[in-house]
C-alpha positions in Angstrom: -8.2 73.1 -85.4 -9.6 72.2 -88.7 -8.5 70.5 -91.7 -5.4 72.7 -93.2 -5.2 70.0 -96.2 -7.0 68.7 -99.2 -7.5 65.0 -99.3 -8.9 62.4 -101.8 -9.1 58.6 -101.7 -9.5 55.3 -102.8 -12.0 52.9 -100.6 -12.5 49.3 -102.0 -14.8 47.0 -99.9 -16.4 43.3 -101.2 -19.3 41.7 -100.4 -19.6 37.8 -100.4 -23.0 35.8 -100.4 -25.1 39.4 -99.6 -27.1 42.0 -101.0 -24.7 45.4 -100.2 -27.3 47.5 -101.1 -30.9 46.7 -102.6 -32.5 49.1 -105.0 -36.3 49.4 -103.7 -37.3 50.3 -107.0 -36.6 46.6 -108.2 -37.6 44.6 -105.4 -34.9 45.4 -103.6 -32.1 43.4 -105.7 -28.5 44.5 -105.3 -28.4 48.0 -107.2 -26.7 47.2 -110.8 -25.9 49.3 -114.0 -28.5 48.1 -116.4 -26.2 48.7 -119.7 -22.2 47.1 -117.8 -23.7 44.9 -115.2 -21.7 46.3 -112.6 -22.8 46.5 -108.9 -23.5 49.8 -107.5 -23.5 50.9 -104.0 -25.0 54.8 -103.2 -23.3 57.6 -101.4 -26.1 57.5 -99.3 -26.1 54.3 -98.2 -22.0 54.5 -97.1 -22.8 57.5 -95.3 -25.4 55.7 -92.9 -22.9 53.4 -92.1 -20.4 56.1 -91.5 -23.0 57.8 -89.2 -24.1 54.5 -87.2 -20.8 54.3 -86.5 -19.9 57.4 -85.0 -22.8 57.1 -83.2 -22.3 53.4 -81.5 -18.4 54.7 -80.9 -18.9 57.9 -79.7 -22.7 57.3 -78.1 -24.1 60.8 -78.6 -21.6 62.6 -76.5 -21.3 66.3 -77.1 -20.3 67.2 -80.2 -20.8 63.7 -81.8 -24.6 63.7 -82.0 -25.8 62.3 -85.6 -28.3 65.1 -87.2 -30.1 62.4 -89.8 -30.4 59.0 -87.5 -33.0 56.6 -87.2 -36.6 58.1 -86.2 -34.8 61.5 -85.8 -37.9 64.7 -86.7 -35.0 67.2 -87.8 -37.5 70.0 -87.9 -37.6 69.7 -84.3 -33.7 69.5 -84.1 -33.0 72.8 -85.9 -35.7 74.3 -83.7 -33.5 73.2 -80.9 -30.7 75.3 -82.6 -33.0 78.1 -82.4 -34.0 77.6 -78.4 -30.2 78.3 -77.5 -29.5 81.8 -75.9 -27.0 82.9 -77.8 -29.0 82.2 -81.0 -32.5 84.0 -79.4 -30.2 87.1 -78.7 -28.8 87.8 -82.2 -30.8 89.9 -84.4 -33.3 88.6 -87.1 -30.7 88.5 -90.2 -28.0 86.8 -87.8 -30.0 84.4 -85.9 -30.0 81.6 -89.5 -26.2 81.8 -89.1 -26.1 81.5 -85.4 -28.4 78.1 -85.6 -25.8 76.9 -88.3 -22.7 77.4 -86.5 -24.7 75.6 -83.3 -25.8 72.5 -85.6 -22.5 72.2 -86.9 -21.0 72.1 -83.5 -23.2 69.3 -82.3 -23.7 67.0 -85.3 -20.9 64.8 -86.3 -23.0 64.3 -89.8 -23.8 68.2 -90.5 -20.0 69.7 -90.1 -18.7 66.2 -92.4 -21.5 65.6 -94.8 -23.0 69.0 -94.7 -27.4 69.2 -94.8 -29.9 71.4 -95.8 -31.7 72.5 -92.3 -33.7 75.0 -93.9 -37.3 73.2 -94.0 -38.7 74.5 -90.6 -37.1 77.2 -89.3 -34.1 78.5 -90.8 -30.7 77.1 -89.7 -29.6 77.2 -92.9 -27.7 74.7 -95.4 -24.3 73.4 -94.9 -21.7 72.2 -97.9 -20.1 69.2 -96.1 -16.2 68.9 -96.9 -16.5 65.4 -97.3 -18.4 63.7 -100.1 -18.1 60.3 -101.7 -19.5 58.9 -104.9 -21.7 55.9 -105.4 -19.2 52.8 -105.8 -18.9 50.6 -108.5 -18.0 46.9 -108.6 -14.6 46.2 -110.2 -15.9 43.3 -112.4 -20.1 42.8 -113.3 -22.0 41.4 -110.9 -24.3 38.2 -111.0 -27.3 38.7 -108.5 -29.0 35.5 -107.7 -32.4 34.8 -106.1 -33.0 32.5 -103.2 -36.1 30.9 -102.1 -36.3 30.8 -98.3 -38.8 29.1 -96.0 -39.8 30.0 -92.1 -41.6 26.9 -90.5 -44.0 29.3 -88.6 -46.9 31.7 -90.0 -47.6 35.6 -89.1 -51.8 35.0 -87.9 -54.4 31.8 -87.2 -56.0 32.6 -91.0 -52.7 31.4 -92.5 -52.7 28.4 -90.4 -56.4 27.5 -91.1 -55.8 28.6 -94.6 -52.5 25.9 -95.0 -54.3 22.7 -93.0 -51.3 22.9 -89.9 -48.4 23.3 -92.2 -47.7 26.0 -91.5 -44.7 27.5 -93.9 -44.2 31.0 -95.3 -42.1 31.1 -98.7 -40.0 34.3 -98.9 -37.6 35.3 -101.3 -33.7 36.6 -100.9 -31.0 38.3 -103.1 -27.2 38.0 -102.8 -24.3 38.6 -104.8 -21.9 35.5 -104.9 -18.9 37.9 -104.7 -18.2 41.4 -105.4 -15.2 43.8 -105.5 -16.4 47.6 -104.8 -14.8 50.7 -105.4 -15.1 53.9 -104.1 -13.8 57.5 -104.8 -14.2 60.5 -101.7 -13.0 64.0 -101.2 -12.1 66.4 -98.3 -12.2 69.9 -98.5 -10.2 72.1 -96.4 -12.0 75.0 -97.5 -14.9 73.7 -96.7 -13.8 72.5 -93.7 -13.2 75.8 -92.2 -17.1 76.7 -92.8 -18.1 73.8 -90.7 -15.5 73.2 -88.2 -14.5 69.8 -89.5 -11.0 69.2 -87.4 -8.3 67.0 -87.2 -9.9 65.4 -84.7 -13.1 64.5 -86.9 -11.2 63.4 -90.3 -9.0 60.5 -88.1 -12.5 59.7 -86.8 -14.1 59.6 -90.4 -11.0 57.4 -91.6 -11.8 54.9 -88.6 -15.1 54.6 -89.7 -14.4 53.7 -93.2 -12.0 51.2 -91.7 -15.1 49.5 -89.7 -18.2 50.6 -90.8 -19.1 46.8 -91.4 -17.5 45.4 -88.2 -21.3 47.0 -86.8 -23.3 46.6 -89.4 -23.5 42.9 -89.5 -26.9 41.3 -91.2 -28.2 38.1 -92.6 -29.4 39.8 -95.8 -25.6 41.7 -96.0 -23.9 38.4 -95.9 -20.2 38.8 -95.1 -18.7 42.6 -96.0 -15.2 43.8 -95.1 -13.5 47.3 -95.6 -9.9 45.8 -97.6 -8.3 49.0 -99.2 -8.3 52.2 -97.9 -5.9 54.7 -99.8 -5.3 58.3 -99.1 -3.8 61.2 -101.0 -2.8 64.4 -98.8 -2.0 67.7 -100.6 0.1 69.6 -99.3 -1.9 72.6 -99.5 -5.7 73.5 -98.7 -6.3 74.0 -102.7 -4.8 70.7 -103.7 -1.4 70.3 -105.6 -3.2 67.4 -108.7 -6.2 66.5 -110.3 -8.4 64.0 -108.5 -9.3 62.1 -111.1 -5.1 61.6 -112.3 -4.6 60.2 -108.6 -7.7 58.0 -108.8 -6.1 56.8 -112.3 -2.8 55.4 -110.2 -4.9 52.6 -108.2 -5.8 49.6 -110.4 -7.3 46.3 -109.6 -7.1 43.5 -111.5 -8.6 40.2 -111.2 -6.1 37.4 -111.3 -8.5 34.4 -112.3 -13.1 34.1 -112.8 -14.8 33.6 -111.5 -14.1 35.7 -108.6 -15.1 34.7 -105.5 -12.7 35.8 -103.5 -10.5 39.1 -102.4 -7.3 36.9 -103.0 -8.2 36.9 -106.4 -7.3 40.6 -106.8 -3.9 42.3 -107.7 -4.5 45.8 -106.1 -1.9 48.5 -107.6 -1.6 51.2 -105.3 1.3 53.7 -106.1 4.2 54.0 -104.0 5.6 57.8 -103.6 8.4 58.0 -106.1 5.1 58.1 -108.6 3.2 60.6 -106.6 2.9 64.2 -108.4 4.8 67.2 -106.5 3.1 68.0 -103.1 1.2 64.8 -102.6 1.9 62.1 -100.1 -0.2 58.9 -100.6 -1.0 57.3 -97.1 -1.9 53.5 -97.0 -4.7 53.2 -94.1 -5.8 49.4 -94.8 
């Protein structure tokens, strides 16, 4: 059954001695706001880890297949969709919405984040009922550069070149510590267009949960999932603004430098403050 309720929420996740996300356009430093210093992490990158996730817990099975993974050719996925029987025996004009219903069914990613699957042949494109923005650190940022050393060179030319020593400098970006924030939404409406269920949001909330429990890498230093709130409507339509929920969480830090996610008062509001027809659900 799918989703008969809108949802919107509040992630917050820190970094500690890593680079959460580096911006390729800058030599891959930790993506920043050039005019407030604060961090930035992108949609895009939160939704890899959402997918790699589903994928490592669910390992492909049917109906949990990952549209957009690693090495994937999607053209030849969506001609897949149009290989099935039942999408070879519609007629021309139904056969785009045959191959849409079929990708939805078997990609975790496509019926949540929605994809456009028209750039080989037509399967159509899908508005996913869940979306996230980027998210922004609570407090600036301070990215610092490393100088690394590995006692070993890549080819014989190098060593010849060094006399035997035989060192390669590199160079590595971290944040010391950083509080980010993130805002999503779920649409029941268009949840009914992809199928998204019950069954797939509790999924999509364990994800959030640990997404970094998986994802573990020297150059991502230490990251941990610490907040997770949600606001359930009570209708498909919603019952309040977004944006006036997202203005009831607060974080504040309690001394600087922060290094630390002790340092942070996090003000999440309990339900005597929650407009008519919302229920706020602590998940972390």
């Amino acid at each position: 059954m799918t989703i008969q309720n809108r949802y919107d929420f509040v992630l917050f996740f820190d970094v500690k001695d890593g680079n959460p996300n580096g911006d390729p356009d800058a030599g891959n430093l930790p993506r920043i706001d050039p005019e407030t210093g604060h961090g930035l992490v992108t949609d895009v990158c939160l939704k890899r880890k959402v997918r790699n996730y589903v994928q490592l817990d669910k390992e492909l099975s049917q109906g949990y297949d990952i549209f957009v993974k690693e090495k994937a050719i999607l053209n030849n996925l969506i001609d897949e969709a149009h290989e099935q029987e039942n999408v070879k025996a519609k007629e021309k004009g139904e056969k785009t919405e045959a191959a849409r219903q079929f990708m939805c069914g078997k990609y975790f990613d496509v019926r949540t984040f929605g994809a456009v699957m028209s750039t080989g042949k037509n399967a159509g494109q899908v508005r996913g009922p869940v979306q996230l923005t980027f998210a922004r650190s609570v407090d600036q940022i301070v990215p610092l550069e490393h100088s690394i050393t590995r006692m070993a060179v890549a080819t014989e030319a190098e060593a010849e070149k060094q006399q035997g020593d035989n060192r390669t400098m590199g160079r590595k970006f971290t944040v010391p510590y950083a509080l980010y924030r993130c805002h999503g939404f779920v649409s029941a409406p268009l949840a009914a267009q992809t199928g998204f269920s019950e069954e797939d949001l509790e999924l999509f909330w364990q994800s959030l949960v640990n997404m970094f429990e998986h994802d573990r890498s020297a150059a991502r230093g230490q990251m941990s999932a610490r907040k997770l709130i949600v606001f359930k409507h009570d209708s498909k339509m919603g019952n309040a603004p977004a944006h006036h929920l997202f203005d009831l969480v607060s974080a504040e830090a309690s001394e600087t430098p922060v290094r630390s996610f002790d340092h942070y008062d996090i003000c999440v509001p309990t339900q005597e403050n929650m407009p008519v027809g919302v229920t706020v659900i602590e998940k972390l």
